[in-house]
C-alpha positions in Angstrom: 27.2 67.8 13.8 29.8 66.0 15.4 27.2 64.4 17.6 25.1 63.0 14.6 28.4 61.6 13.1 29.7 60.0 16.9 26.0 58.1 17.0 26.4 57.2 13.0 29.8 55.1 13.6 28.7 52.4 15.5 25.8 51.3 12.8 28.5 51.7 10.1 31.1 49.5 12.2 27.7 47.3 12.4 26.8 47.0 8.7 30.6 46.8 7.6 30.8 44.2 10.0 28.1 42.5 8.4 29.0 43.1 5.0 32.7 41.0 6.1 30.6 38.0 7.4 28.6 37.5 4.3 31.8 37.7 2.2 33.9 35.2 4.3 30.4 33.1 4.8 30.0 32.9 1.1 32.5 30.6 -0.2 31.8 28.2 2.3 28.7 26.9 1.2 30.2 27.2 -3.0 31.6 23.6 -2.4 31.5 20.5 -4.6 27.9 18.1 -2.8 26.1 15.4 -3.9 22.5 15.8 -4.3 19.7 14.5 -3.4 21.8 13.7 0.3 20.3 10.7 1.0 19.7 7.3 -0.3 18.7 3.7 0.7 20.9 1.4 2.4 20.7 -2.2 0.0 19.4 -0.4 -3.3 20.3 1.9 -5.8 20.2 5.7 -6.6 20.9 8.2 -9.0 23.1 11.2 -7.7 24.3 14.0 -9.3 27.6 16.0 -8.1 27.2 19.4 -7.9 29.5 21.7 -9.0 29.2 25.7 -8.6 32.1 27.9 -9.9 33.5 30.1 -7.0 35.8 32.1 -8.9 35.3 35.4 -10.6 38.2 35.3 -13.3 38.5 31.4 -13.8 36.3 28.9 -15.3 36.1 25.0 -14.0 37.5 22.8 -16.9 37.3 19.0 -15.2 36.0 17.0 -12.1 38.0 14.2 -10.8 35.5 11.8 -8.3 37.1 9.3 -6.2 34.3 6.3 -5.2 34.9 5.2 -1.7 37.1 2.0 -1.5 35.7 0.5 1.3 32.7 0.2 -0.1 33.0 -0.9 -3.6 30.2 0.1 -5.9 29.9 -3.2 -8.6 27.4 -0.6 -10.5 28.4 3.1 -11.7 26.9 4.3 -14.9 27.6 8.1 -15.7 24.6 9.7 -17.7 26.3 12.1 -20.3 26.1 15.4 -19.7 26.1 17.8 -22.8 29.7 19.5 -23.9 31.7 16.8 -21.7 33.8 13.9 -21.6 33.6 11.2 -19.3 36.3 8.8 -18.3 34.9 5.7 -15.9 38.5 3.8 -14.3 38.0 0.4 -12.7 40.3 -1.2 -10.1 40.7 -5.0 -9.0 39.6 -5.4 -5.6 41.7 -6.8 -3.4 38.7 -9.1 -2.3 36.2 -10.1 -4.5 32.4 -9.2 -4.3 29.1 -11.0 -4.7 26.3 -9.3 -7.2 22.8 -10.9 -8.2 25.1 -14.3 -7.4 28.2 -13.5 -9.8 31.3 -12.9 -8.2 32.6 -8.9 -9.3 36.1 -8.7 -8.9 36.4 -5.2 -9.9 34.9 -1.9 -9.4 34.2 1.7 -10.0 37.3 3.6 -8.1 37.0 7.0 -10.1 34.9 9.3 -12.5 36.5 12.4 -14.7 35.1 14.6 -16.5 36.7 16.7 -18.8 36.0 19.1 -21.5 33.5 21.3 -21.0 33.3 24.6 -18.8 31.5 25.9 -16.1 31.7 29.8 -16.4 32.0 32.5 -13.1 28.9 32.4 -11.7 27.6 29.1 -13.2 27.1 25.4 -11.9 26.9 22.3 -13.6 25.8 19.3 -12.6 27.2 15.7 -13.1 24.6 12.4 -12.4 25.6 8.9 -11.9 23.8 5.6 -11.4 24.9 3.9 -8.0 24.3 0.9 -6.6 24.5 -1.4 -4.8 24.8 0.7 -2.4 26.2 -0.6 1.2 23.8 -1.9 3.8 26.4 -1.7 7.2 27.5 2.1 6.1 25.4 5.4 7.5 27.4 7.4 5.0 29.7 7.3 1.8 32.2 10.0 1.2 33.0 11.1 -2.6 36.7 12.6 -2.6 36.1 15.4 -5.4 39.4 17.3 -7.5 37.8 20.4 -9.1 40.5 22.3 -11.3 40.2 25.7 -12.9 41.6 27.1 -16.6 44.4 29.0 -15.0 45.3 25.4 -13.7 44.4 25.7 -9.7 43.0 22.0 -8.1 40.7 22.7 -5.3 40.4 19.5 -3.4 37.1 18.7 -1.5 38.4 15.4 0.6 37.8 16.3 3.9 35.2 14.2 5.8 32.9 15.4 8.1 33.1 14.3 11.7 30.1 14.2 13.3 29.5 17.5 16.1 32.2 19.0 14.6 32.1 22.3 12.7 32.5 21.6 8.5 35.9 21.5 7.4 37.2 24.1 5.1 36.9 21.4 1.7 34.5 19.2 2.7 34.2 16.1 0.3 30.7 15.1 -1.1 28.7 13.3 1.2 25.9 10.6 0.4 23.8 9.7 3.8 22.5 6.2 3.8 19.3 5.5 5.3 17.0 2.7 6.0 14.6 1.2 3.4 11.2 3.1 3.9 7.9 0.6 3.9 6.7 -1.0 0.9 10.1 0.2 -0.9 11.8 -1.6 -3.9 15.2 -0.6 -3.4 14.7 1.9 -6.2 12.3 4.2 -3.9 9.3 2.5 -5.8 6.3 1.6 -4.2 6.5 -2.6 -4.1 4.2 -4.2 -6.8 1.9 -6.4 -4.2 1.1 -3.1 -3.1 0.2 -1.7 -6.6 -1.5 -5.5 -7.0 -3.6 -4.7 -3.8 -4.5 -1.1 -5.3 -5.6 -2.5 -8.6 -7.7 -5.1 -7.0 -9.3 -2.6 -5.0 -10.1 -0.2 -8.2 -11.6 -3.4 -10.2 -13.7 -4.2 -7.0 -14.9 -0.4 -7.0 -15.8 -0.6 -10.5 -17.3 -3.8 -10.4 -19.4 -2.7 -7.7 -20.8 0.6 -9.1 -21.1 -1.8 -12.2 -23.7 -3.9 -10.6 -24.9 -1.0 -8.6 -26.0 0.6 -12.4 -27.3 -2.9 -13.7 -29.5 -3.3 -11.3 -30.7 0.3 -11.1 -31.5 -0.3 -14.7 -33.0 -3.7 -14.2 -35.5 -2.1 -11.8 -36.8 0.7 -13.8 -37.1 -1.8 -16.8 -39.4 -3.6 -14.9 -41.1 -0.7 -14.0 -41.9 0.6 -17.0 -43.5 -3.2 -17.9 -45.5 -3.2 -15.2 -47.0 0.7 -15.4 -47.5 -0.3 -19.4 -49.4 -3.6 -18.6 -51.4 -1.7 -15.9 -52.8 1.2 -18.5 -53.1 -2.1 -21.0 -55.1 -4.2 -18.5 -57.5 -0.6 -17.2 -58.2 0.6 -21.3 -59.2 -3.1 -21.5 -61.7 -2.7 -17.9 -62.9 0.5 -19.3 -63.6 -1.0 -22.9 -65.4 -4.0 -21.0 -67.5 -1.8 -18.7 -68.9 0.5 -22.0 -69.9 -3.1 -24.0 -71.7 -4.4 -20.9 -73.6 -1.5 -20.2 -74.8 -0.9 -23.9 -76.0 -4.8 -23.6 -78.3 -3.5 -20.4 -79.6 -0.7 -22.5 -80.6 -2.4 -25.2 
């Protein structure tokens, strides 16, 4: 008996173990992110800011995001989101910006929300419309204040360095990548492109068009020529009977 229970600690020391690692693993990945991660250097993008409640006895009541300030974004529209408020702050730069050829000389420098709840085990989350966004960045970092009902501020500002491990409030982090082929800025396919697409469609059509016309052409002509042929034999036949009742008689 004691035996069976020597060879049973070790797989309980295993599984507690294990139990320990999922708990301490699990708030780790419960942080404020911006989704989808990646957008197009030059254009714009619509984000949304993710926000998951990781506490059992408190609900989140408000989202402070701080817009990176050294790369201005001339365009930030919030879409509402249902149950909250939304409070958009602009900031002179302290050098002014070209847009489209008109000189913006403020911008975007924070987004709140406030208002609404995200309960224990919930997650809301909160879109806006970006652009335009830098084309000498790889990456723009969102500094996010997430504050609870019983008044705690979590702050996710820490920036990720890259090869080092994630910091323990990592801030929201929108990867920048290059244009892909045929793009718009927008992630639309360009229009010569649909243009080319179109045209080929019409030709298609056109072709199997014809393709039927003359199909029909040639059996119309066809039919003419089978009907003329019976026409022109009845009247050989017709001939041959009168000629040889003329011999008879």
């Amino acid at each position: 008996m004691n035996a069976m229970r020597l060879r049973r600690l070790p797989v309980l020391g295993a599984l507690t173990a294990g139990g320990l690692v999922l708990l301490t693993a699990g708030p780790a990945f419960a942080h404020v992110s911006v989704q989808p991660g990646q957008a197009e250097k030059g254009g714009y993008s619509t984000i949304n800011f993710k926000v998951p409640n990781e506490r059992d006895d408190s609900s989140t009541v408000k989202l402070e995001v701080t817009l990176p300030a050294d790369h201005p974004l001339a365009s930030v529209m919030p879409q509402p989101v249902p149950g909250w408020d939304v409070k958009v702050t602009k900031s002179k730069l302290p050098k002014p910006m070209e847009m489209h050829g008109e000189k913006i000389t403020e911008a975007v420098t924070k987004v709140t929300w406030t208002g609404g709840k995200i309960e224990p085990g919930m997650f809301q989350q909160f879109p806006l419309s970006v652009g335009q966004l830098p084309d000498d960045a790889d990456q723009l970092a969102f500094k996010a204040l997430q504050t609870y009902d019983n008044k705690e501020v979590v702050r996710w500002i820490e920036e990720p360095k890259e090869g080092a491990a994630e910091p323990e409030n990592p801030a929201p982090v929108l990867k920048l990548v290059a244009p892909a082929e045929g793009s718009d800025g927008d992630g639309a396919a360009a229009a010569s492109g649909q243009d080319k697409d179109s045209e080929k469609a019409g030709a298609e059509n056109s072709a199997t068009k014809d393709a039927s016309d003359d199909e029909g052409g040639s059996d119309t002509t066809a039919r003419v020529l089978g009907i003329a042929g019976i026409v022109i034999g009845a009247a050989g036949v017709a001939f041959g009977v009168v000629a040889s009742r003329r011999r008879s008689a």
